[in-house]
C-alpha positions as CSV (number, residue, x, y, z in Angstrom):
1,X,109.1,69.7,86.3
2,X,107.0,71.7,88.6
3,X,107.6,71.6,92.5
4,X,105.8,72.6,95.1
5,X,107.6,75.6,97.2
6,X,107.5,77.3,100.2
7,X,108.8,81.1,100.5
8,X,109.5,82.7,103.6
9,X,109.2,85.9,103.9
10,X,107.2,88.6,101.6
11,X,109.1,91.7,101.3
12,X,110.4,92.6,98.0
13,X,112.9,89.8,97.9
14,X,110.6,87.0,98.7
15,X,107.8,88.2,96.9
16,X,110.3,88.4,94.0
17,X,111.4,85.0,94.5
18,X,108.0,83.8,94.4
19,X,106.7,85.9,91.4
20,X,109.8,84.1,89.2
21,X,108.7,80.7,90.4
22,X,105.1,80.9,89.7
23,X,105.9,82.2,86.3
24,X,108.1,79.3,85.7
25,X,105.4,77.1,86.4
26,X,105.8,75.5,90.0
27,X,103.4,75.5,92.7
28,X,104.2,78.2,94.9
29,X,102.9,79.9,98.8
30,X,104.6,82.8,100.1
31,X,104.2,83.0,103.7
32,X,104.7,86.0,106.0
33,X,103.5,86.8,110.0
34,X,102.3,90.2,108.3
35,X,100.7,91.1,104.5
36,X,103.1,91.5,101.9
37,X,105.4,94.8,101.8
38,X,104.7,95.7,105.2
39,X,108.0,95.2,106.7
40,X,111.3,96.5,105.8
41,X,110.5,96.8,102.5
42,X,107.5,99.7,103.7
43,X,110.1,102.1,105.4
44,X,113.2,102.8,103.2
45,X,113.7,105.4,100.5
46,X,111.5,103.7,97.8
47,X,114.3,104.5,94.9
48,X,115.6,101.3,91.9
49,X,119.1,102.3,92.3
50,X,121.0,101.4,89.0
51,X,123.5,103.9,90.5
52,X,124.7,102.2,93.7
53,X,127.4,100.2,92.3
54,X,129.3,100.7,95.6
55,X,128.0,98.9,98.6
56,X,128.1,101.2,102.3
57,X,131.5,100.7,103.5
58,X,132.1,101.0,107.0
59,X,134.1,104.9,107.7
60,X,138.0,104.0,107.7
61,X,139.1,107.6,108.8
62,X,139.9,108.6,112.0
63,X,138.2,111.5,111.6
64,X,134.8,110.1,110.7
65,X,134.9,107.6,113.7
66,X,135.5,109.9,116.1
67,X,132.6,112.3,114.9
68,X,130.5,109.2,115.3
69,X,131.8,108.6,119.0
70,X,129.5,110.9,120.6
71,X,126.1,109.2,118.7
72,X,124.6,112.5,118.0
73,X,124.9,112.4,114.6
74,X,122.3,112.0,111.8
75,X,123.6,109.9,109.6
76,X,124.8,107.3,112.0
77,X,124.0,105.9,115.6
78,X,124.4,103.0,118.0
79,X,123.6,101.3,120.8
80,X,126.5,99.6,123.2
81,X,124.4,97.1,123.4
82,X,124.2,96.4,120.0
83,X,127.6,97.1,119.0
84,X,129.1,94.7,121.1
85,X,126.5,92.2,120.4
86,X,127.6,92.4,116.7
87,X,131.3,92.9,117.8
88,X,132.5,90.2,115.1
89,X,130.4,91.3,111.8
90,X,131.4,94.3,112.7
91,X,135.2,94.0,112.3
92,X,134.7,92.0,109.3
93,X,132.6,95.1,107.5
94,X,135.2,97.4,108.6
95,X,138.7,95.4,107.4
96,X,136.5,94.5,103.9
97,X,135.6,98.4,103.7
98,X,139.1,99.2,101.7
99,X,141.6,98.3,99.5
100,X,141.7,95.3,97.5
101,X,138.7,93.5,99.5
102,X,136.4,96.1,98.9
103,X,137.0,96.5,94.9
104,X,136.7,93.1,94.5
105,X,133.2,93.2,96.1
106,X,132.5,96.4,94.4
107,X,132.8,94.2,91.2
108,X,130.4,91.5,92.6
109,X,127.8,94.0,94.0
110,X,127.3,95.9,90.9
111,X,127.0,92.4,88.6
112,X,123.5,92.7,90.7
113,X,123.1,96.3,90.6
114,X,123.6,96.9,86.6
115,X,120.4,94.2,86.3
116,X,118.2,95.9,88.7
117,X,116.1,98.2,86.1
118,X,115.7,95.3,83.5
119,X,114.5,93.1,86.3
120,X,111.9,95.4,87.7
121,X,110.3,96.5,84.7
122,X,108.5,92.9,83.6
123,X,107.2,92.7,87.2
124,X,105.9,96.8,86.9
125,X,104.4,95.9,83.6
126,X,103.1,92.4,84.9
127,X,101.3,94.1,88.1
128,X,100.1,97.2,86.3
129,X,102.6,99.3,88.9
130,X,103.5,102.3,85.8
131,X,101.6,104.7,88.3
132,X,103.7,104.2,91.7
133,X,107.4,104.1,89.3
134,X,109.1,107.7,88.0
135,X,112.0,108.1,86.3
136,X,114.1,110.7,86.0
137,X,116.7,110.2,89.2
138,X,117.2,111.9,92.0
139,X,120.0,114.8,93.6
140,X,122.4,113.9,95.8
141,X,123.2,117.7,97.5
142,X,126.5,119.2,98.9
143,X,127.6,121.8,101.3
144,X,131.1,122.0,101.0
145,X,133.4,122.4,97.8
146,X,135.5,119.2,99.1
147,X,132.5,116.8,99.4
148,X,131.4,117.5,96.1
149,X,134.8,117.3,94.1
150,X,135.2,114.1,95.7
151,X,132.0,112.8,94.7
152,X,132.5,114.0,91.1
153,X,135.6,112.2,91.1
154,X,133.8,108.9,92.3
155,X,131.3,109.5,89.8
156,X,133.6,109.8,87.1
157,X,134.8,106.5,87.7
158,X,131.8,104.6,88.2
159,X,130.7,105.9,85.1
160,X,133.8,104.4,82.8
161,X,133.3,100.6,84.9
162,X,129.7,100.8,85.4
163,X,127.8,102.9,82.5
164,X,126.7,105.1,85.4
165,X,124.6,108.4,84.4
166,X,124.9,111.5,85.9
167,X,124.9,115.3,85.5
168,X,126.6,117.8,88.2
169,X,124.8,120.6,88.9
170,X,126.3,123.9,90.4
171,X,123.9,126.3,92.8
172,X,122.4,127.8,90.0
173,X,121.1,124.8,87.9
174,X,120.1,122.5,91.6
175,X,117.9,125.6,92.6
176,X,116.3,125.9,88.9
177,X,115.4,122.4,89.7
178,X,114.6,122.9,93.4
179,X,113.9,126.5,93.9
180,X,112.4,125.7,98.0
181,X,115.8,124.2,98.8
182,X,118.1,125.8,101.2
183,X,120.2,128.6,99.2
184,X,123.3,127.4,101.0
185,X,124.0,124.4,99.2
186,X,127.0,124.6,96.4
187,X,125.3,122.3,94.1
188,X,124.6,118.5,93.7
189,X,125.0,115.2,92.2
190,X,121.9,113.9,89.8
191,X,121.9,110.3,89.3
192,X,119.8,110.1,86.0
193,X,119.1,106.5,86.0
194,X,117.5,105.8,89.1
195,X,113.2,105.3,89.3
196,X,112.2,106.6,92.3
197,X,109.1,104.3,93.7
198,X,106.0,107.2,95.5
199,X,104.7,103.9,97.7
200,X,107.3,101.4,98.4
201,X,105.2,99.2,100.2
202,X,102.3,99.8,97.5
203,X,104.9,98.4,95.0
204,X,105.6,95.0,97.2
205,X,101.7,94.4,96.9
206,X,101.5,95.2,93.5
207,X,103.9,92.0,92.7
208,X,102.4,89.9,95.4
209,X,98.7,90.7,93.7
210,X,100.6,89.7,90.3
211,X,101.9,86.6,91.4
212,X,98.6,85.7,92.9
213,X,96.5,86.2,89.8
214,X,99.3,83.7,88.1
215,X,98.3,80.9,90.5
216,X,100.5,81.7,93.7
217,X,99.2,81.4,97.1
218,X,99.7,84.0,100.0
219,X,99.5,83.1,103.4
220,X,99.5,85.2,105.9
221,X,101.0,83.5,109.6
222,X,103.8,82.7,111.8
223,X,106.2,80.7,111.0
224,X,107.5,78.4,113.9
225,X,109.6,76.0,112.4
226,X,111.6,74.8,109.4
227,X,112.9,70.7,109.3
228,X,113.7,68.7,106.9
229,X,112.1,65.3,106.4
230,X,112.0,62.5,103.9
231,X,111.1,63.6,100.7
232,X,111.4,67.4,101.4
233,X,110.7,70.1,103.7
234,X,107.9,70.8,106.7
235,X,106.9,74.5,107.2
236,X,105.4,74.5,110.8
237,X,103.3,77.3,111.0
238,X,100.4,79.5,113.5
239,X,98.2,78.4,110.8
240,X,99.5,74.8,111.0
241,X,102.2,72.8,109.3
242,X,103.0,72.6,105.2
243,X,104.5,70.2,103.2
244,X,106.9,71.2,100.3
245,X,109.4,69.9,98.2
246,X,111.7,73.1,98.3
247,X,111.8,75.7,100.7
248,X,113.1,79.8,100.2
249,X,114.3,81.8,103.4
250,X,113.8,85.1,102.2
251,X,113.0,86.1,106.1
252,X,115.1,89.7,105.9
253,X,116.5,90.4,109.5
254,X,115.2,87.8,110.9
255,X,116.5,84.9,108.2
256,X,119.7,84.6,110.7
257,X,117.5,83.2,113.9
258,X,115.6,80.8,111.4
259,X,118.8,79.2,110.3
260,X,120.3,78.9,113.3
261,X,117.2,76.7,114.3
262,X,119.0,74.7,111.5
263,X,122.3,74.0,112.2
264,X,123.8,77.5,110.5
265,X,125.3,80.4,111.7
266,X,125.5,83.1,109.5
267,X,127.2,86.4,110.5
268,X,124.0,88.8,110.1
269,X,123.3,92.0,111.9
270,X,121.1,95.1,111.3
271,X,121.4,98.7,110.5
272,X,118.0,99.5,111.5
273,X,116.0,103.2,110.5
274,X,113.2,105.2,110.7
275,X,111.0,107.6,109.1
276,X,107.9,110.0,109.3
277,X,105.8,111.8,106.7
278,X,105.4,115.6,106.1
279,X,103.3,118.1,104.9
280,X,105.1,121.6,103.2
281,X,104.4,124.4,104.0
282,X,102.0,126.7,101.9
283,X,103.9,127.3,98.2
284,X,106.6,124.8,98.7
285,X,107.4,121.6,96.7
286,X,109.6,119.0,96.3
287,X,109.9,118.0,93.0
288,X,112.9,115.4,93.6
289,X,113.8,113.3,95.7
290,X,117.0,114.7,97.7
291,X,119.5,113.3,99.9
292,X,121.5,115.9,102.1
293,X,124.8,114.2,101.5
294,X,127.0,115.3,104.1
295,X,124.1,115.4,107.0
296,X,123.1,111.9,106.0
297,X,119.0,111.3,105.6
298,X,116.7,112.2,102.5
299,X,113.6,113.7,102.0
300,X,111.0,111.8,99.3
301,X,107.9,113.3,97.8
302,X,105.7,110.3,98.2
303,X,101.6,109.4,98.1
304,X,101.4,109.8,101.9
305,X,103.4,113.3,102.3
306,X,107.4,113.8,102.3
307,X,109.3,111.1,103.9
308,X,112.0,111.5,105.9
309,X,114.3,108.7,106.0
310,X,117.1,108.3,108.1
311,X,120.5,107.1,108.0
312,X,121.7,103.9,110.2
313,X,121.5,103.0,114.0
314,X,123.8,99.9,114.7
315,X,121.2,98.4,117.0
316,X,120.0,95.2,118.3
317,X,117.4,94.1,115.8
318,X,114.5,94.2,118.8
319,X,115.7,97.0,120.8
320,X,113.0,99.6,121.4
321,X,112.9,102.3,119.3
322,X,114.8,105.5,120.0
323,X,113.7,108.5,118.2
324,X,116.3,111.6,118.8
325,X,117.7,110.5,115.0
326,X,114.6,111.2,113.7
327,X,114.2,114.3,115.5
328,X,117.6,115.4,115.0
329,X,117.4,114.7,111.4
330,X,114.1,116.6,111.1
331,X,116.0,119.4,112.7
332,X,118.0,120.0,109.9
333,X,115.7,118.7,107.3
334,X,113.8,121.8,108.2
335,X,116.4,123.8,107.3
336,X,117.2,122.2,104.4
337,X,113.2,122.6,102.9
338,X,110.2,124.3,104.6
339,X,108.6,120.8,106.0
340,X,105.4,120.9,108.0
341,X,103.6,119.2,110.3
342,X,103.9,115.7,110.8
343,X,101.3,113.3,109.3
344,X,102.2,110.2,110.9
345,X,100.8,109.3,114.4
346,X,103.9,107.8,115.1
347,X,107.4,107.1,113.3
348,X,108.2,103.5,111.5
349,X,111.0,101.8,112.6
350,X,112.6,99.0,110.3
351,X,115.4,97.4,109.9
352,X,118.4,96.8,107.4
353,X,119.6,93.3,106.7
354,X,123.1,93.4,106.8
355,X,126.6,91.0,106.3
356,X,130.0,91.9,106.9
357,X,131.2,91.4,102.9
358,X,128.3,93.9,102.4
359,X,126.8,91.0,99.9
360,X,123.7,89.1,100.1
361,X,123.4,85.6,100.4
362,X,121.8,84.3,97.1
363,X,121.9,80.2,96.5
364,X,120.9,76.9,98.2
365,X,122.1,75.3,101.6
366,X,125.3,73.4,101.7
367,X,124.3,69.7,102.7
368,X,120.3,70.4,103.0
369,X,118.6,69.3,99.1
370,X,116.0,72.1,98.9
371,X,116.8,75.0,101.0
372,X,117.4,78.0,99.1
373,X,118.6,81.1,100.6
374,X,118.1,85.3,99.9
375,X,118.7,87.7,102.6
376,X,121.0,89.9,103.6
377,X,120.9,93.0,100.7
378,X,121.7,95.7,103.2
379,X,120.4,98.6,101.8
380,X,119.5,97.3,98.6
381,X,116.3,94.9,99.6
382,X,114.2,97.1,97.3
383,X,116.3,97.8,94.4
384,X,117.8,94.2,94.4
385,X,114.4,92.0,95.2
386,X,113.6,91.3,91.4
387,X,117.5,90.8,90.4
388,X,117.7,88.2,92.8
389,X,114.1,86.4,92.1
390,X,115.1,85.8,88.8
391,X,118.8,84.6,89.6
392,X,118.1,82.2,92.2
393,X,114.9,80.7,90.0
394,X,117.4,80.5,87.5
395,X,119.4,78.1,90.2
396,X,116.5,76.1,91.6
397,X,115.5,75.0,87.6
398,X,119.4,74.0,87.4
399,X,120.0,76.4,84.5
400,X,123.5,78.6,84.7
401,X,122.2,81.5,86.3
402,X,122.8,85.2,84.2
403,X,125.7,85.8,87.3
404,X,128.4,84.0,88.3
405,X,126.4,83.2,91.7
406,X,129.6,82.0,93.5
407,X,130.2,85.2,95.6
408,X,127.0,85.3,96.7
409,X,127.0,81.6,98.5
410,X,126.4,81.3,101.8
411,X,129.5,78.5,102.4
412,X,132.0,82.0,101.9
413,X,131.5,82.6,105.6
């Protein structure tokens, strides 16, 4: 029987959400402050990562924290502010980040992962995308012998649980591939499976332009309120207030404040980034895209120049922006490849969803008939968007989901 639903939120994951609905038949309006895609899901890396079958843990060795200690680092930074603010989740992502905890939510995280490819590709094909989507993976580079042998090794294993792809690659064959990368490097990682995306935020649109033309309604404004009444849901809105029968939080970063509002505390914080596009210089080229490994960022050859994407800053989610990561990440980037001059007038700043289990919430309210819930993906918004569309419309039509959806509930907190 088809319902009329509300979605919150249109970056990947709620315009996913959305797209499966509409297709399924219901009546469905997606509703966002800004146009689709132009949120977190503009800024990150723009790669469908099949191979991230292990979620970010937080760093357990001593000597890893205390090289983070004085925040200069690229990979990672922080704010006191924010730290302490996030003190709890925190503590929780670090005691789940080893041993036993963390393989059992390795398992759960990859049940997503492994359907990531298969759940994209119907949505590329729907919204005509093919041009924006590559295949052919990308390289994961190393400066040091014991860096590498250890990512082999991991490699190796995800390989035999997870049907991951790869190929290692000494000096020689990585700068036959990339002949304008820094000679220094010993060799890399290429993760074969992976589709790397050359507008990330061009792909969001895509879907949302699909799932328009199938019937659904966009609607761009802010969203004030969410309450529950008899018969349903109100969406208060800048635009004014809705009426549905179900409603879909798919707000990102800010899906924690919204639920709140409602009665529910949910342990969410942010690992927020940034990035800025490059010119090369005269001769040079890109041909992958490359993640310097042991210096934490990546460099992308996109439609708008070479992005430069940063690793995390454990920040307040509104903070003002702080730019020496970016500048010290373009500081070695330079090094790394002959970038040029900057294209951007100023760098994007976005920001990670994250919870402490590392897993995303998927799956309806406890005690409130028609809230559905999908935040919280971390790093994987963009890869895991579709995945999750189709999973939780599996839910909301009351068939048995593809997943066992139980670690993904939001009553585990």
């Amino acid at each position: 029987m088809a319902r009329n639903i509300i979605v919150l939120g249109a970056g990947m994951v709620g315009v996913s959400v959305a797209w499966h609905l509409v297709r399924r038949g219901h009546d469905v309006t997606l509703v966002d402050r800004r146009e689709p895609g132009l949120e977190t899901s503009f800024g990150n890396a723009g790669i469908i990562q099949r191979e991230a079958v292990r979620p970010y843990a937080f760093p357990r060795d001593i000597g890893t924290l205390l090289r983070v200690v004085p925040n200069r680092k690229v990979d990672i930074r922080y704010r006191p502010t924010g730290m302490m603010n996030a003190a709890g989740p925190l503590l929780n992502y670090w005691l789940n980040s080893s041993g036993k905890r963390y393989e059992r939510i390795v398992t759960e995280w990859a049940s997503l992962i492994m359907r990531c490819q298969d759940a994209h590709a119907p949505m590329i094909e729907a919204a005509g995308a093919e041009a924006l989507v590559r295949q052919g993976g990308w390289l994961e580079l190393y400066r040091t012998r014991k860096a590498f042998e250890a990512c082999q090794e991991k490699a190796r294993e995800n390989h035999e649980r997870f049907g991951v792809e790869y190929e290692v690659l000494d000096a020689e064959a990585l700068h036959a591939k990339e002949p304008h990368l820094d000679k220094g490097l010993i060799g890399a990682i290429h993760w074969t499976q992976p589709w790397m995306v050359s507008d990330p935020g061009g792909l969001v649109q895509a879907y949302a332009r699909s799932f328009a033309e199938q019937g659904g309604k966009v609607m761009q404004a802010s969203v004030e309120d969410v309450l529950q009444v008899e018969g349903g849901w109100q969406v208060k809105t800048s635009e004014g207030p809705m009426e549905a029968d179900q409603v879909v939080v798919a707000l990102g970063p800010w899906a924690g404040d919204m639920l709140e509002r409602l009665g529910m505390k949910v342990p969410l914080f942010v690992k927020r980034g940034y990035h800025m596009h490059y010119s090369a210089e005269e001769g040079a080229k890109l041909n992958h895209w490359v993640m310097d490994a042991e210096k934490g960022f990546l460099l992308e050859p996109m439609r708008a120049g070479i992005r430069l994407t940063t690793g995390a800053e454990l920040a307040d989610l509104d903070s003002p922006p702080q730019y020496k990561q970016l500048a010290a990440a373009e500081k070695v980037a330079r090094k790394l490849f002959p970038l040029g001059k900057r294209r951007d007038g100023q760098p994007w700043k976005g920001a990670r969803p994250c919870l402490p289990d590392m897993k995303p919430v998927i799956g309806p309210a406890p005690d409130k008939a028609g809230l559905w819930l999908a935040f919280g993906h971390g790093h994987q918004g963009f890869t895991l968007g579709p995945a999750t569309g189709e999973l939780l419309a599996q839910m909301m039509d009351g068939e048995t989901p593809a997943v066992d959806m139980a670690p993904f509930r939001v009553d585990r907190f």
